[in-house]
Structure formats: structure tokens, C-alpha cells
N, C-alpha and C positions, 0 to 999 in steps of 0.2 A: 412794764413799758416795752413795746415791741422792739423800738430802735436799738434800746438797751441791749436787750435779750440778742438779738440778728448783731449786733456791734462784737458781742462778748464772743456770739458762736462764731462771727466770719475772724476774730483774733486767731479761737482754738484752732478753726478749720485751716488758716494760712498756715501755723505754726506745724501743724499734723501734716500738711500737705508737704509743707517746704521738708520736715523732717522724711518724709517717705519718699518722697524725691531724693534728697542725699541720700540716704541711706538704701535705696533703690540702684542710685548709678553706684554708690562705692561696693555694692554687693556684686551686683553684674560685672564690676571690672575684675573686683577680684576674683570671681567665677571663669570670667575670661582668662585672666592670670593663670588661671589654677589649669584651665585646660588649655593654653597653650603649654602649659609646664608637663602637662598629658601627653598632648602629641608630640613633646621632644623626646619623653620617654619613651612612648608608641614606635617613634620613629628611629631611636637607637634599638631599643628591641627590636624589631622586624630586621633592620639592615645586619646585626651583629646575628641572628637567627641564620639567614638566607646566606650571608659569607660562611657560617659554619656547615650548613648544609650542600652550599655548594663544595667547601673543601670535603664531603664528605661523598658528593660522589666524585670527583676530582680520584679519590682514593681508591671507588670502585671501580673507576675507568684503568686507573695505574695496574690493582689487582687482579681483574679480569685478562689487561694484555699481558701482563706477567706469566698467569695460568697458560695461555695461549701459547706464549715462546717455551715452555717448560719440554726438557726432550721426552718426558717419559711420554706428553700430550702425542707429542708427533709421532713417536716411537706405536703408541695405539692408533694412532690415524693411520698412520702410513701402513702401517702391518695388515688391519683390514682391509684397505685396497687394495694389498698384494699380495694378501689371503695367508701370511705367514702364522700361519696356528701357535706355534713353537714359542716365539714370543711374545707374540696375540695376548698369548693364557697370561704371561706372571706381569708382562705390560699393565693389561686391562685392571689386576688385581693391586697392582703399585698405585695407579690412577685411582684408584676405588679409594685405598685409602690416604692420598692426597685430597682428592674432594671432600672426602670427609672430615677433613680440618680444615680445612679454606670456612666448609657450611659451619662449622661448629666455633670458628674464629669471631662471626656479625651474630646478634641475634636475628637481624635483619634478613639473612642470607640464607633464602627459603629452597631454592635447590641450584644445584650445580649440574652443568649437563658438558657430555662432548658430546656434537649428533657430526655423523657423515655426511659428507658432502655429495648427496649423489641424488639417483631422482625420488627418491622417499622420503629424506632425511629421517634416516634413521638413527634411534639415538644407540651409542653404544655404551657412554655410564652416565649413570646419574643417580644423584646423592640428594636426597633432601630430608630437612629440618623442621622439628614441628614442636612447638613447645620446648624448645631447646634440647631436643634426641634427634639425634641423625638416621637415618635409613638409606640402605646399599638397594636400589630399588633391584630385581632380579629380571634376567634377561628376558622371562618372558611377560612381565607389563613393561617394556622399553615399547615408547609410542613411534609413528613417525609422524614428522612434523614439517611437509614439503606442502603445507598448504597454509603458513603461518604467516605472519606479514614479518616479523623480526630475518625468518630464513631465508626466504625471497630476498630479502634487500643486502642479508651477509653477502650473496654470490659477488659484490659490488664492490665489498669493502677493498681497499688496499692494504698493503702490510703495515702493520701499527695503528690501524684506522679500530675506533670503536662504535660503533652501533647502541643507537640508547632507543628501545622503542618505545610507543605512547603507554602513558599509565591506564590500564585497564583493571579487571576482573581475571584473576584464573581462568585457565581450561583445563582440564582434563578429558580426555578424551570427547574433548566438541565440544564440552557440558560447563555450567561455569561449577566451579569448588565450590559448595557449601563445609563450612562457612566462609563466606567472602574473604578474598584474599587479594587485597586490592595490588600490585605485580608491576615493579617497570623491570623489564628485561636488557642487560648489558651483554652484549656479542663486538668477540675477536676472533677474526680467522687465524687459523691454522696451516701453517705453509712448510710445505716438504723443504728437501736443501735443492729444490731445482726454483725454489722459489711461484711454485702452485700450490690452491688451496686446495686442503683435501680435507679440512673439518672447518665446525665452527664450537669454541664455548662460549658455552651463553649462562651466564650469572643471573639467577632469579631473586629479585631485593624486595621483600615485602615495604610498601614506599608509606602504608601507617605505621611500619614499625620504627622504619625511618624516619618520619617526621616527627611522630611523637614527645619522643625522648628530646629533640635538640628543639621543640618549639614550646612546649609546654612549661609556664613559666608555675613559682610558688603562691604567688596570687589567684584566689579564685575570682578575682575581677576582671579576669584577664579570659578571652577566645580565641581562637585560633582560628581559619580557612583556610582553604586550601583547593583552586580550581585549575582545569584544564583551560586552553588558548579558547574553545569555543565556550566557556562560564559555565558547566558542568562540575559541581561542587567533587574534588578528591579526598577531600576530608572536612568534616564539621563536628560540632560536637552533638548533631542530632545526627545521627548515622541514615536515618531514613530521609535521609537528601540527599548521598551522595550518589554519585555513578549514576546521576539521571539519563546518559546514552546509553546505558546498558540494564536497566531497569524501567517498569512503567512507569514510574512516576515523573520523569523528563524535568527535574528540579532544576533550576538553573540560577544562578547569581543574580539575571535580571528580575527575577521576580522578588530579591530583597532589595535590593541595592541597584538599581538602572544605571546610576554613572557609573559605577563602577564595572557593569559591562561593557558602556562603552568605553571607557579607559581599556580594558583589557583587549577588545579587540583592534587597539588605535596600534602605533608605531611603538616597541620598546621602550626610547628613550619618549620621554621622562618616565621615569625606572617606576614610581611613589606617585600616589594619591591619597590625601588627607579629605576626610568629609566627616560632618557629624550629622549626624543620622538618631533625630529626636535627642534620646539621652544619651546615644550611645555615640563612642568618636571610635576613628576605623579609619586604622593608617594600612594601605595596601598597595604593595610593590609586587612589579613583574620581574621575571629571571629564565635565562635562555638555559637554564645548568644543565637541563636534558636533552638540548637538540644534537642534532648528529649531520646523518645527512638529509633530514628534513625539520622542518622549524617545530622547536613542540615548543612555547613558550606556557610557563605555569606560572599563576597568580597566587601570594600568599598575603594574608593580613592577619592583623591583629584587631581586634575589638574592645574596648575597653566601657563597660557597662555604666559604669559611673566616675566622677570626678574625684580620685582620692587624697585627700588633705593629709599632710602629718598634724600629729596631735597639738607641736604647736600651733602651728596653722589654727588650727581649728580652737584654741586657749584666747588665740588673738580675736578669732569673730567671736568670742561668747567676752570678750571684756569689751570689745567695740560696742557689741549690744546692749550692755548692761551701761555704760557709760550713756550712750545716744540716748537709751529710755531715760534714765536719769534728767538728764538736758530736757528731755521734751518734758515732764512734767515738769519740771523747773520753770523752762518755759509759758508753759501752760497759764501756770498761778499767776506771773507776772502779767499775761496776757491780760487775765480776766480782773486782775487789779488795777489794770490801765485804764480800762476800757471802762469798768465803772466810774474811775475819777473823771472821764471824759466825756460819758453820756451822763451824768448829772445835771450841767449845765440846758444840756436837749432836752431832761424830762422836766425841768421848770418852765421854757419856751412849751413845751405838750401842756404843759397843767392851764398855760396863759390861752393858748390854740382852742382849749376846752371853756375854757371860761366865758372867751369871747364867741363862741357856739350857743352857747346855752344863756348868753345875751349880757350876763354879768361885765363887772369890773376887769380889766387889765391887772394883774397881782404886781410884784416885784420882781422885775429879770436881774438877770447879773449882766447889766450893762455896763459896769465898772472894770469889765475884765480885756486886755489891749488884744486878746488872739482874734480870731475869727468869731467866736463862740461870741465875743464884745460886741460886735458889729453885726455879728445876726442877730444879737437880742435887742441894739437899737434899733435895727430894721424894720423888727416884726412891732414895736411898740406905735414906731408911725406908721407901721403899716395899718396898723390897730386901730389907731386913730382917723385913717384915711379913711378905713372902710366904712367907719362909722358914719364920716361926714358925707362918703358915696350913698350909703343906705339911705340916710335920710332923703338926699337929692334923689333916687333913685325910687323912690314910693311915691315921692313929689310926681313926677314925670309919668311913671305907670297911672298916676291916677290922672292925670291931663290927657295921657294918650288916650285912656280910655275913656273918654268922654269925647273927644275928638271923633273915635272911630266908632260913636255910636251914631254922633250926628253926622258923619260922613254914609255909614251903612242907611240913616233915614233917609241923608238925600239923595242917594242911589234911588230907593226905592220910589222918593215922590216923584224925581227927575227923570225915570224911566216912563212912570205911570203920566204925567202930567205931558212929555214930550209927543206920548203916544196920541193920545186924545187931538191936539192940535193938526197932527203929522196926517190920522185918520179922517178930521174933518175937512181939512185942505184939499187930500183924494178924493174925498166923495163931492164936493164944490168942484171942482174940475172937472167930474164925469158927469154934474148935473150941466155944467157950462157947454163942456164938448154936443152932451145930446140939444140942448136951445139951438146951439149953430151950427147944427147939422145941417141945415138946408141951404147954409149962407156957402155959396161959393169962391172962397177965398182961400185959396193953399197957404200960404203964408200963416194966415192965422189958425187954419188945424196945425200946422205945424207946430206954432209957439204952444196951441193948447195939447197936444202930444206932448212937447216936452216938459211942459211945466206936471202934466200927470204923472211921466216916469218919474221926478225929481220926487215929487211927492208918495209916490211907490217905493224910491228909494230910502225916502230919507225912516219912513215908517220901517221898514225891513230893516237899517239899523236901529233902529229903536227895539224893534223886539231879538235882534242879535245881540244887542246891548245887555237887554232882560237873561237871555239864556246864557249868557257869559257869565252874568252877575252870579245866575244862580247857581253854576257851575262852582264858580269858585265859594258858594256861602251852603250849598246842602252837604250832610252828609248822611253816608249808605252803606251799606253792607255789602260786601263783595260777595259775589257769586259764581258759580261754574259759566263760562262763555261760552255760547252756543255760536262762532263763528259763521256756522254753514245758514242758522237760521238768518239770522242778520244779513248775511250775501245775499241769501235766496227772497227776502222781502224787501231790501232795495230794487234786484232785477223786475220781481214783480212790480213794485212801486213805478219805475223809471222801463219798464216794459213798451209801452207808447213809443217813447222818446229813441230808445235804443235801435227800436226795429225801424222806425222810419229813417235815421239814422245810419243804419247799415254796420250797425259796432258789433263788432265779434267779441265778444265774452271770454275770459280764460280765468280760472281758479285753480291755486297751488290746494297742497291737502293742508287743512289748518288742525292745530292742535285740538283735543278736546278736555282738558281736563286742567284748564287756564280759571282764576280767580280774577275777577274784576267786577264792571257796574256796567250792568246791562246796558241800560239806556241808555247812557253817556257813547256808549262804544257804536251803539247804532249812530247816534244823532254826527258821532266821528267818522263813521261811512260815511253816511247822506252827504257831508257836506264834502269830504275828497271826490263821491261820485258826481256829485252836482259843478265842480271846480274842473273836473275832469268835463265834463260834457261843456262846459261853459268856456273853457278856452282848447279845445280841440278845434283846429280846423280843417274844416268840410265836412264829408263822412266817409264812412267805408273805414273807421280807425279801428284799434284794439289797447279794447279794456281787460286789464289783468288784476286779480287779487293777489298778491304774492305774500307768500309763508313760505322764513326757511330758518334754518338752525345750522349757522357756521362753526358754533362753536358752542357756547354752552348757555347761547342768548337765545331766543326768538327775535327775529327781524319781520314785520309785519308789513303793510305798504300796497297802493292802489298805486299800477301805473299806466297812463296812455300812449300811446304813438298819435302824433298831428300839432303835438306842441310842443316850445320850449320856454326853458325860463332862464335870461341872459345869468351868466357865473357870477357876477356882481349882487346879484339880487337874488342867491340862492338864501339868505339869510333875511332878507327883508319882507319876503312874503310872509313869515311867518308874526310881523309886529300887527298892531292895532290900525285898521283904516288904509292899511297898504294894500297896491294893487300891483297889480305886474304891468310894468311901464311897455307899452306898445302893442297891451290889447283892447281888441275890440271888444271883449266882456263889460261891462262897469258896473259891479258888483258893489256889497257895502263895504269891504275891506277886512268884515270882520270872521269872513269861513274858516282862514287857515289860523287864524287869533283864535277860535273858539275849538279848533284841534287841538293846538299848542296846548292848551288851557287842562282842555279832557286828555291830552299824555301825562299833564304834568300832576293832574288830580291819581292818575297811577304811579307814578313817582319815575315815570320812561324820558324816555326823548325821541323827539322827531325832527328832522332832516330835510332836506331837498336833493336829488339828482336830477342831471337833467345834461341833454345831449342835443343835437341838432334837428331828432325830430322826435323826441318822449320825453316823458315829465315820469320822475316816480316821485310820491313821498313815500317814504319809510320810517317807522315807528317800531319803539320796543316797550314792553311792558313790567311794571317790579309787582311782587307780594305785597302783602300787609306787615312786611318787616322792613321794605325799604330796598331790597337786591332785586335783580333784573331777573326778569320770570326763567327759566331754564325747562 
């Protein structure tokens, strides 16, 4: 039993649904849960990262001015400018090995320099660090560096003032250092006791080696970023993305992350931006810790790949699971045990449904029962019984009607045939009459025999409009392809006489050609709009138009003239039996536009009336042999 089956399945399917629903929102919340519980984490890591970072170079700014004030620094500055060799020598070598514990103190802390303050900037020591060994670089690779952007901006500093230039790539001698040695540089001048600069140290802090260490956490679900104020990656964990300004490949934050560039190039404050980004969540804050006297603001984030659950956490979703499944088949059974006690009752009402199909007895419902199930099985028993007593009545009636509509169809046929004959004898006795008293000169009486012969002209011409109506509505035909243009084109020829003496100018739209209908019928539906048309046109000199056009996804078809009109009132009554358009001078038998109507309605279309203060259009549309409007 179908109802049964569809009852049992729309039970299972509520129950499955309702359950994937709950179990749908409590998952997502607690997903939600879980990752806002991420980004708290996210968001203390990053902030406690970025505070220890900054206090770290807070330290190298402290250490660098320290080196600066140191007397042995000035004691070498000073001596070079005043060429004192004497002291120069054990200075420069005291300096030498000061640098080289400051370098050997960071591992971060890739060279130490003092350069001269003069037009070369020349260095005069410098110590650097490579793999954690120091080197006394020797006087003659001491570079100058009077064309740097760091020494350039020293000459500016004030006393105590530190210089922190932008994070780049090494140079040595022009060239960048392979292997890459990504470099923020810290500079304090050096000031005689006259209170003039006469050197600058500049502290070289490898800024991966510095990052590294204070960002990288013990989870490997955890990334790191790291970019310049313009989104030029400083550090990632794909190495071939960074320092896209200083390499081809021009990588830049906007192309993983777009708000997060525009975040980075927006105002400081608000410091933090949280975004989740598909699976991944990425909390990222800005920080001013290397500006000086120009803004360098650098962006760092964290990335966190997935949502990490502790083990309880994750003991609670696998016993929710295992419970819910539980329930739902639980559910389930109860479902389908319902639903069978329930559809029982329906499949005795189907067995009765079936019975009384197949003409038999009514069986025995469970009319005894007080629910609904009571009350639709007394329904359907008188209904049972209703139809039975309708059946009988209703075979009675067919077989009355059709005896009625046989003898109604014969009297059609005698009443047309028998109408005619009288109608036709009457005309030709009137035109024998008229010719006898053709010679009698009395107006009056041609006149009464004038009219008594239209009458009788008339009244035969309904008679045999009467016949093509009939037969209209009683043949039928095979539809065919419409040949539109031939049909046009043998009316004009036909009505050719009339038109030309007439003075009517002709116009035809382009008509379909691949339209299904009944030939004849569709001509004999011209003839008579064009004959309706000529017959209450007044004067001459009008225009006659075929119109086809397609507004939308109909065909609208229609013969219109200019010289007539038909009052708004009686846009609808032209089209009944015997009617005429009140205040012409035409007197037609009433039945041309009855006999269009007739041939639309044999295509299963509709036809209309427009009309205006000096044109009449009808318009007609046409259906298939399924019954829709032709397209």
C-alpha cells in the first residue's frame, strides 16, 4: 500500500531530519565554541609574542646606545679625526675586542660596526658573527658606507637618539649576501666631549634570527608571518615569498589574505585583526617597535591550520554521537510502529476504494472508531452509496441527452435544408415579379419589389450561413501547415474588382509559415473579415492591413481597416449570432463575425475586437492539437 509505505518513510525521514538538524546546530556551535576558544588562544599568543619582541629590541636600542657612550668608542672616533696614531693603534684593538663580545653576547647579532663620520663613511672596526664565530673583519675589506640610507639619516640623530632602519636584505659591497640575511640595522651616534658627532655604531641584528626563537610555538599547528608596512612578506614559512621588494617574485600579503592588507595599511590603532580564512583562523596585529625617525610599522600573525580539541573535548563528541545514534534508531522503530497502527485503518478504506472501482460490494470499514479515521470511513461509505445512486441517474441522463442531440443534430440539418428551398423560391418569384412590372411606371411599387427581393436575398444568405456554421462546429479535419500568403493572395485576387474600384491600399505583415491548422476554415475566416471590412468601410480611398506579429510568445493574427468604427460598447457583441453593429448602413445576416468566432474557437484561439475613431482591427490567435496557443 502506497500511503502506508510514504506514511512509514515521511515518519523515518522527519525523524532523520529533525535528528541532523539538532545534531547539525549542536555541532556548529560547538565548532564555533572551539574556535572562538582558538582565537583567545591565537590572540594571547600573538600579543604575549609581540610584547616579548618588542622588549627585545627595547634592549637592542638600550645596548647599542650603551656601545655608543662607551669611552674606548670615542677615544677611536676621536683619535681618527685628529689622526692620533699613538692611541689610534691600542684604541682600535681594545674596540676590536669589545665588539666582539657584544657580537658573541645575541646570536642574533650579525655584525658590529663604528663607521666615521665623514664624507665616505668609512668603517674603522667591525666584527661580525656567522654561525656563532666571530671575525675581526681586517682593515683592508673595511667598506664605505656614505651611500646607505641608515648613514645618511645618523648625521640627524640627536644625542641618545637611536635609528632603527627598514628590514631588508644584506649588502656587501652593492651585492645582496647569499645566503640571504634578512638585516634591521640599530645606529647611535657618537659624540666628542664638545658634544659633536664624529662617528656612528650601527648594530646588525639578523630579524629571522630574532623572530624565530621568541615566535615559534611547540605546536606544529601553529604559523607564523611576518610583513613590512607595504605587505611584503619578512618572514613565512615558505621562504620563497619573502622580501618580494627585493626579489622577482613581488609576493605580497594581498595576494593570500586582502583584508589583511588593507588592515595593515589602515591607521595603527586597532593594533589586531581576527579573520578565518576557509579552515584556517589568523589573528594579526600591527606594532610600531622599529620606528625611529620614520614610520616602519610591521605586521605579525599567527595562523592556526585547524581547530584543536583537547582529548576530552573530543571523549564528549564521540559519547554525544554514540548516544544521538542510539535515539535515532530508537526512534526510528517507534516511528514505523506508529505509522503502521495508523495506516491500517486507510488500507481497509483502499481495499473498499478498490472494490467499488471494480463495481463490487462496499466490505466492512472501521466506522466504529470515534478519531478522524471513524468519520472518514462513515464518509466514504455514503459516499459509496451516493455514487452509486448518482451512477445510475447519470447513465439515465446520458442516454436521454443523447437521443435529444441526435434529434436536435436531424433538425438542424432538415431546418437548414427545408428553410433554404422556401427562402430560394421567394427570390426567384420576386425577380419573375420585378421583370412582369417592369414596364408599369410606378416608383413606389419597384421600390416595395426591391425590397421585398433583398429580404429575400437576405434571409437565404442566412440560411446558408446558418449551414456553414452548423458545419463548422460538426466536421472534423486534419490540421495542416498554413499557407497564410496563399490564402492573402486569393482573397486579393478574388476581391481584386472591388478593391481597385475602391481605391484601398493593401498592406501585409510577414506571416508565419510553419503554423498547424485547417485550411479551409482559415480562408473561409479571411473571406469574411475581408468582406466585413469592405462592407462597413466608409467611402473609399481606406487601408486594408493583414497583421502578424509575435509580442511575446503567442501569435496575434488580425485584418484591420481605416473608415470604420465599432462603438466600446459593442466591442463584444459583434462577435454573437445575428448581431450587427448598430448605426451601419451595411445589413448583413449577423452571422460573418459568429462564423469567425466559431472557426477561432474550432482552433482552440480567441478573437477580439479593437477599434478607434476611424479603424476597426479584429485580432485572432491560434492553439495546436494539444490545446496551447500557437508560439
Amino acid at each position: 500500500m502506497r500511503i502506508a509505505i510514504q506514511l512509514r518513510w515521511l515518519s523515518v525521514t522527519l525523524i532523520l531530519v529533525t535528528a541532523a538538524l539538532i545534531g547539525s546546530t549542536v555541532y556548529i556551535g560547538y565548532v564555533q565554541i572551539a574556535q572562538m576558544q582558538q582565537f583567545d588562544s591565537l590572540r594571547q599568543i600573538l600579543v604575549s609574542d609581540i610584547r616579548s619582541l618588542e622588549q627585545e629590541v627595547d634592549n637592542i636600542k638600550h645596548n647599542v646606545r650603551l656601545l655608543a657612550q662607551l669611552p674606548i668608542v670615542r677615544t677611536v672616533a676621536q683619535a681618527e679625526r685628529e689622526r692620533d696614531t699613538d692611541d689610534f693603534v691600542f684604541a682600535k684593538t681594545e674596540l676590536q675586542r669589545v665588539f666582539t663580545e657584544i657580537a658573541s653576547s645575541k646570536p642574533f647579532y650579525s655584525q658590529v660596526r663604528l663607521i666615521r663620520l665623514d664624507e665616505n663613511g668609512q668603517e674603522m672596526v667591525r666584527v661580525e658573527q656567522l654561525d656563532g664565530e666571530t671575525t675581526v673583519i681586517p682593515d683592508d675589506r673595511l667598506q664605505q658606507k656614505s651611500g646607505r640610507d641608515y648613514f645618511i639619516a645618523s648625521r640627524q640623530l640627536q644625542n641618545h637618539e637611536v635609528y632603527v632602519s627598514k628590514i631588508n636584505l644584506n649588502r656587501e659591497n652593492g651585492q645582496i649576501q647569499v645566503p640571504y640575511q634578512p638585516t634591521v640595522r640599530f645606529v647611535a651616534g657618537v659624540y666628542d666631549d664638545r658634544g659633536q658627532q664624529c662617528g656612528i655604531v650601527v648594530l646588525n641584528v639578523r630579524f629571522d634570527m630574532l623572530f624565530r626563537p621568541l615566535l615559534l610555538p611547540d605546536s606544529e599547528s601553529f604559523q607564523y608571518i611576518a610583513t613590512n608596512q607595504e605587505g611584503y612578506y619578512l618572514y613565512h614559512n615558505d621562504p620563497e615569498r619573502t622580501f618580494g621588494f627585493e626579489l622577482p617574485h613581488g609576493r605580497t600579503i594581498a595576494t593570500d589574505h586582502p583584508s589583511l592588507a588593507a588592515f595593515l595599511a589602515g591607521p595603527l590603532s586597532p593594533s589586531l585583526r581576527e579573520i578565518a580564512d576557509g579552515k584556517r583562523q589568523i589573528v594579526f596585529g600591527k606594532s610600531d617597535m622599529f620606528s625611529s625617525r620614520h614610520e616602519n610599522v610591521i605586521g605579525i600573525g599567527v595562523i592556526a591550520t585547524n581547530v584543536n580539541l583537547h582529548e576530552s573535548q573530543n571523549d564528549i563528541v564521540r559519547w554525544a554521537v554514540a548516544v544521538t545514534f542510539t535515539l535515532i534508531l530508537l526512534a526510528m522503530f517507534t516511528g514505523y510502529l506508529a505509522s503502521s497502527v495508523l495506516t491500517r485503518p486507510l488500507y481497509a478504506i483502499t481495499q473498499a476504494a478498490n472494490r467499488i472501482k471494480e463495481g463490487g460490494p462496499v466490505i466492512e470499514l472501521p466506522k466504529d472508531r470515534t478519531d478522524e479515521i471513524g468519520v472518514l470511513a462513515t464518509a466514504f461509505e455514503e459516499m459509496a452509496v451516493t455514487i452509486k445512486d448518482k451512477e445510475s441517474e447519470l447513465v439515465g441522463a446520458n442516454r436521454r441527452l443523447q437521443i435529444t442531440n441526435s434529434d436536435l443534430e436531424h433538425f438542424t440539418h432538415l431546418a437548414a435544408h427545408d428553410l433554404r428551398e422556401p427562402a430560394r423560391m421567394q427570390s426567384n418569384l420576386m425577380g419573375l415579379v420585378a421583370h412582369h412590372l417592369r414596364e408599369i411606371e410606378d416608383d413606389e411599387l419597384h421600390l416595395l419589389i426591391a425590397d421585398a427581393s433583398r429580404c429575400s436575398d437576405q434571409m437565404l444568405a442566412m440560411v446558408q450561413d446558418f449551414r456553414t456554421l452548423t458545419r463548422v462546429s460538426e466536421e472534423q479535419g486534419e490540421r495542416q501547415p498554413i499557407d497564410f500568403d496563399r490564402i492573402i493572395d486569393t482573397l486579393l485576387q478574388e476581391f481584386e474588382t472591388t478593391l481597385f474600384a475602391r481605391q484601398v491600399v493593401v498592406q501585409k505583415d510577414v506571416h508565419p509559415r510553419d503554423l498547424l491548422g485547417y485550411q479551409s476554415y482559415l480562408e473561409l475566416l479571411y473571406r469574411n473579415l475581408v468582406s466585413n471590412a469592405l462592407a462597413h468601410a466608409s467611402g473609399d480611398d481606406f487601408t486594408l492591413h493583414f497583421t502578424a506579429d509575435e509580442p511575446g510568445d503567442t501569435w496575434i493574427f488580425g485584418v484591420k481597416n481605416t473608415g470604420s468604427s465599432i462603438p466600446q460598447d459593442q466591442l463584444d457583441e459583434v462577435f454573437k449570432m445575428y448581431r450587427t453593429i448598430g448605426g451601419s448602413a451595411h445589413s448583413g445576416t449577423g452571422v460573418g463575425l459568429s462564423l469567425c468566432k466559431r472557426i477561432v474557437d474550432k482552433h482552440s484561439g480567441v478573437i477580439y475586437a479593437e477599434s478607434g475613431d476611424d479603424f476597426t482591427h479584429i485580432k485572432f490567435t491560434l492553439s495546436d492539437p494539444n490545446g496551447t496557443e500557437i508560439t
